[in-house]
N, C-alpha and C positions, 0 to 999 in steps of 0.2 A: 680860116679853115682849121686852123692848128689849133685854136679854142674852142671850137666847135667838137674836135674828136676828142681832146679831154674832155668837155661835158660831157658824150657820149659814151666814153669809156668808166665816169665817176657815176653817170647814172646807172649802168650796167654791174657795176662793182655793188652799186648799193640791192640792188635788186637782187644780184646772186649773193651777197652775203642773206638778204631776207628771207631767202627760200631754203639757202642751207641750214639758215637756224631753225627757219620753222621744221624741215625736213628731222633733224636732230632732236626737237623736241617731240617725238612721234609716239615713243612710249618706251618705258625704262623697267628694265628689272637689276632691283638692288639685294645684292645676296652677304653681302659683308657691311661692315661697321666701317669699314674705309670710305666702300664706295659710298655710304652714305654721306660720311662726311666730306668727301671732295667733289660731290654733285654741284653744291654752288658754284666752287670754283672753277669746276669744268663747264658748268650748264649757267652760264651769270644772267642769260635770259629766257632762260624757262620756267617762266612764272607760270604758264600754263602750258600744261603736258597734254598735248592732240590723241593721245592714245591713252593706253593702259599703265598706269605705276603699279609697281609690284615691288612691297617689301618681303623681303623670303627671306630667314633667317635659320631656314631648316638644317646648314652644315656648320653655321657659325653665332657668334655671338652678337644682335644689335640690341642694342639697351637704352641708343635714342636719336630723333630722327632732326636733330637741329640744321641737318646738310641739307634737307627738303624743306625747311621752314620757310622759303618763301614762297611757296607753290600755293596759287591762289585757284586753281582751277586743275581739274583733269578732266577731259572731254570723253573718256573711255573708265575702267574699272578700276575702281584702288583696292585692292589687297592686300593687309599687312597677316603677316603669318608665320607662326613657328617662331617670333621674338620672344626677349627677354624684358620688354617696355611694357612698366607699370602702368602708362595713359596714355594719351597722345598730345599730352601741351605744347608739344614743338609743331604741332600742326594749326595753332591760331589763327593763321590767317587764309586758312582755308576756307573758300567759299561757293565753291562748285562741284559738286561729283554728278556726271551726267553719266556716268554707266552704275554700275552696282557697286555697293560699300558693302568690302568680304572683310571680315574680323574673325579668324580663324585660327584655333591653339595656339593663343598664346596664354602660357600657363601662367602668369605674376602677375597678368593684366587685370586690373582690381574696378578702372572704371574709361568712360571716353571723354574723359575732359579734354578739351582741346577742339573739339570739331564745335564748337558752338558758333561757329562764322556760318555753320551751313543749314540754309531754309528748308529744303527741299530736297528729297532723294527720289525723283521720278521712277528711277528703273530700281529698288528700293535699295533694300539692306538684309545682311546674311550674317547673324553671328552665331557662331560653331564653335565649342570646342573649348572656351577659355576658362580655365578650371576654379580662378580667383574672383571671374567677374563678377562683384555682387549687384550690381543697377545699371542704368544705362546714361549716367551723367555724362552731359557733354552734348548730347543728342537733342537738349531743350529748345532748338530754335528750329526742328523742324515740323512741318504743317503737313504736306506732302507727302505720300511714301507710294513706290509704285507695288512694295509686297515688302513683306515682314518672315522672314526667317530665323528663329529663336531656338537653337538646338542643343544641347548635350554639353549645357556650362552649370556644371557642378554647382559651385556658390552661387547663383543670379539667384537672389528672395524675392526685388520690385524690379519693375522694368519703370523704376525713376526715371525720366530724362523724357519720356516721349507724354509729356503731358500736355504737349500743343499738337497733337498731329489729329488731325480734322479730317483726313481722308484716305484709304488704301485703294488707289484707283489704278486699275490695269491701261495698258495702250494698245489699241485696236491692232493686228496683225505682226505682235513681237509677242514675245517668250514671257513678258511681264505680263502678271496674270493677274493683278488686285484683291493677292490671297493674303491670310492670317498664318502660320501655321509655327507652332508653340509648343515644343515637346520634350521630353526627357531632360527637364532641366530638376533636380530633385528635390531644390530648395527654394525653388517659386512659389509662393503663397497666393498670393492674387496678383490682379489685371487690371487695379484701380487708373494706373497709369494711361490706360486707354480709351478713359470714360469721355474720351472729348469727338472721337471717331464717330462720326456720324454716317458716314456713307463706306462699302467696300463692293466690289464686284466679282471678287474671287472666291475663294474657297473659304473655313473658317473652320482650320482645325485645328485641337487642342488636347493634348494623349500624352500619357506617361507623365505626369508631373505627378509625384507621391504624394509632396507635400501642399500641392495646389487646392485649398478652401473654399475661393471665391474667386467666380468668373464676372461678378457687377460689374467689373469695368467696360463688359461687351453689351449693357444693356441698353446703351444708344444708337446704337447701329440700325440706317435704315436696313431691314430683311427683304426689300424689293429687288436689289439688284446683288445678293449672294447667289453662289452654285450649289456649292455646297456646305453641308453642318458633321462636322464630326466631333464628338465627345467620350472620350474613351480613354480609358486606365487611367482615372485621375481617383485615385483611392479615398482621397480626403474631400474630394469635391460632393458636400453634400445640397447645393442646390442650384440646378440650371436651367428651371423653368423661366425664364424670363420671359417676357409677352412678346418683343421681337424671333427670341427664335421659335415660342410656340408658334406663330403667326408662320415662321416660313416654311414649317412642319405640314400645319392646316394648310395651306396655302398651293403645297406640294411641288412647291421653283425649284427643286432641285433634291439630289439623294441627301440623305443622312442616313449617322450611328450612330446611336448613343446606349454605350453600355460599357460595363464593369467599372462606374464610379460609385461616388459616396452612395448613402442612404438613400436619400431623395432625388439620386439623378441617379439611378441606379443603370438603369437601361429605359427602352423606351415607354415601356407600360408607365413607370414611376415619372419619368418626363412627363409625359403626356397628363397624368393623373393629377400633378401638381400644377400644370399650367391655369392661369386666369381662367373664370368660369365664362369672361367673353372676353374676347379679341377681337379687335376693331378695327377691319381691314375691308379693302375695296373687295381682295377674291374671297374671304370670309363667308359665306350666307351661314344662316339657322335652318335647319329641316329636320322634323323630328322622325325619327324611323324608328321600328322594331325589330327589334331580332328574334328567333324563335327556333327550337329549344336552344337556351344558355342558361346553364354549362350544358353542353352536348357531348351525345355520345353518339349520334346518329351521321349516316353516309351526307346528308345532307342538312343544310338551314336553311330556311325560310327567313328573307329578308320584307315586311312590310310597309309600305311606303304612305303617310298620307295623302296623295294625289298622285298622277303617274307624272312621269317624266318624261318630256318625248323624246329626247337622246342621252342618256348617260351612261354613266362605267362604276364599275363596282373592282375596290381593290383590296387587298386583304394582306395584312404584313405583321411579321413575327417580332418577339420582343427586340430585336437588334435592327430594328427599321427595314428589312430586309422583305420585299414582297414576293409573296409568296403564290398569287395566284391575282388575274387580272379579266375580269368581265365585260364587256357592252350589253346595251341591250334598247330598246327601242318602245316608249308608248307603252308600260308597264309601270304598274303597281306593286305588282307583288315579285318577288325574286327567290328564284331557289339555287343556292351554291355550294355545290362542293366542298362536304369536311376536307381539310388538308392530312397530309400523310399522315404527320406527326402531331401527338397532341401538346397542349400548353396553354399558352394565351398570345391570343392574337388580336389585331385591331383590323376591322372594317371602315373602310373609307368611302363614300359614296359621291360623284361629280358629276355636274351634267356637259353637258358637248361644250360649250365655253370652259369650259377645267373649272369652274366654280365647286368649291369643296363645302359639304354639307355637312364635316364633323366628323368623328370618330366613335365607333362601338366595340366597349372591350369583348372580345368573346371566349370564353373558355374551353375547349377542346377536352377530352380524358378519354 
C-alpha cells in the first residue's frame, strides 16, 4: 500500500511539474538584455513558447538574442522591436512561428539571417520601420505566407530572401487576409524577388515607393482569386501593364487605382492603353461596340452595339479607376448615357448579366 501511494504521489509530481512548465511557457515579454540573456536559465524547457514572445527593446539596450536561441517554435506572435540587433543569427534553430512575424524599428538592423529554419509564415509577416534593412535575407526557406507587410524601411532596395514563397494565401474567418501591401519604402527598386508567387487572395497594393522601376516580379500571379489592384505614387514606375493585372481590370473581380505613377502606368487610361491587345481569360469576351459623339460635348452618348443584349450593364469610370456612373438595361441595341459632370477621359465598360466584360472604350468629355 505504501508503494503504491509513492507511485501515486511520483506520478502526480510528474504531471504537475508538466503542466506548470507548460503553463510557464505561455508567452514572454523581454524588455531588457538581462532578461534575454537569463531566459535559458530560467526557462531550460521552453523550447516552444504556447503564446506570444515579444522582444521590446524600447527603454533599453538588446543587441542580441542568444538567451532565446533554443526556441524552436512559438505557437502565437514574435515581435522583435525597438533593438539595437544587426540580424537575427541567434535565432537558427528556429522553426515555427504560427502567429505573425513583426520586425518593427529596429534601426542597425541590416538583414534577417538567422530565421532560415523557417518554411512557412501562415498568419504571415509585417516589417515596419527598420531604417538599415537593405533585403530580406534569411527569409529564403519560406514558401508560404498568409500576407505580406512591407512598410517605411528606408534602405530595403530588393526584397532578397523571399525568392521561394509560391503563395499569399488568406485563412477563411480570421484577420489574415492573403494581401500584398508594399509602401513607402524609398529605396525599393523592384519585386523581382516575388516572381515565384503564383497564387494570392487578397489585396495587391503597392504606393509610395520613389524609387520603385519595376513591378515584374508580380507578373505570375494568378488575377482569379485577387480583391483588389492598387497602384499608386510610385513615381519611377514606368510600366504596369502586365497581362495578369490587365486581365483582372477587364475582368472587373474587384476595385482598383492606379494613378500618379511613371510614364506608362501613369494612371488608368495609360494602364489600360498599354495593356496586351488580347487577354486570354475565361471572363474576357470580344464585342465590338461604338461610341458616338467622341470627343463629346453633348448632354448625352450614344452607345452602339452589334446585336442586342438581352441583360447587361453599362459602367463608366474616370482616369483613377473610380466609377463614375452605372447602367442596366434589357434586349437593347443601342444605348444612350448620360455625359458625366465633369469633363476629361473616361473609360466605358460594357457586361452582360453573367458579369462577362466586353472591353473598354476610351471616351473624351470637354
Amino acid at each position: 500500500m505504501k508503494r503504491l501511494c509513492l507511485q501515486l504521489f511520483f506520478l502526480s509530481f510528474l504531471l504537475l511539474s508538466f503542466h506548470t512548465s507548460k503553463a510557464q511557457c505561455d508567452s514572454f515579454t523581454l524588455s531588457q538584455q538581462s532578461e534575454v540573456d537569463s531566459f535559458l536559465i530560467n526557462n531550460p524547457n521552453c523550447t516552444t513558447i504556447n503564446g506570444d514572445l515579444t522582444i521590446d527593446g524600447g527603454n533599453s539596450s538588446i543587441t542580441n538574442l542568444k538567451g532565446i536561441g533554443n526556441v524552436v517554435t512559438i505557437e502565437g506572435d514574435f515581435l522583435i522591436e525597438d533593438t539595437e540587433l544587426t540580424n537575427l543569427e541567434d535565432m537558427k534553430n528556429l522553426q515555427t512561428v504560427n502567429g505573425i512575424l513583426k520586425i518593427y524599428n529596429n534601426d542597425i538592423m541590416e538583414a534577417l539571417i538567422g530565421l532560415e529554419g523557417l518554411c512557412d509564415l501562415s498568419n504571415g509577416a509585417e516589417i515596419i520601420g527598420n531604417d538599415r534593412l537593405k533585403n530580406l535575407s534569411g527569409m529564403d526557406s519560406i514558401k508560404l505566407m498568409g500576407g505580406l507587410l512591407i512598410f517605411e524601411n528606408d534602405s530595403l532596395q530588393t526584397l532578397k530572401g523571399l525568392e521561394k514563397v509560391d503563395s499569399i494565401k488568406s485563412i477563411p474567418n480570421t484577420p489574415i487576409t492573403g494581401t500584398i501591401e508594399i509602401g513607402k519604402n524609398p529605396q525599393l527598386e523592384h519585386l523581382d524577388a516575388l516572381s515565384n508567387v503564383e497564387y494570392m487572395d487578397g489585396k495587391l497594393s503597392v504606393f509610395l515607393n520613389d524609387n520603385l522601376y519595376s513591378i515584374r516580379g508580380l507578373r505570375n500571379i494568378g488575377y482569379e482569386n485577387m480583391k483588389e489592384l492598387v497602384l499608386n505614387d510610385n513615381m519611377a514606375l514606368d510600366a504596369c501593364s502586365y497581362a495578369n493585372l490587365c486581365a483582372f481590370v477587364a475582368a472587373d473581380l474587384g476595385l482598383f487605382l492606379i494613378v500618379r505613377n511613371g510614364l506608362n502606368c501613369l494612371d488608368f487610361y495609360t494602364f489600360s492603353d498599354n495593356c496586351p491587345s488580347t487577354v486570354s481569360t475565361e471572363e474576357v469576351a470580344s464585342l465590338e461596340f461604338n461610341v458616338f459623339p467622341n470627343p463629346s460635348s453633348s448632354e448625352m452618348i450614344t452607345v452602339q452595339l452589334p446585336q442586342p443584349i438581352v441583360q447587361g450593364q453599362v459602367e463608366l469610370y474616370d482616369q483613377q479607376g473610380r466609377q463614375v456612373a452605372h447602367y442596366f438595361f434589357r434586349n437593347q441595341q443601342q444605348l444612350h448615357i448620360l455625359s458625366p459632370e465633369s469633363n476629361g477621359i473616361f473609360w466605358l465598360k460594357i457586361k452582360d448579366d453573367d458579369n462577362h466584360s466586353y472591353g473598354l472604350e476610351k471616351i473624351v468629355f470637354f
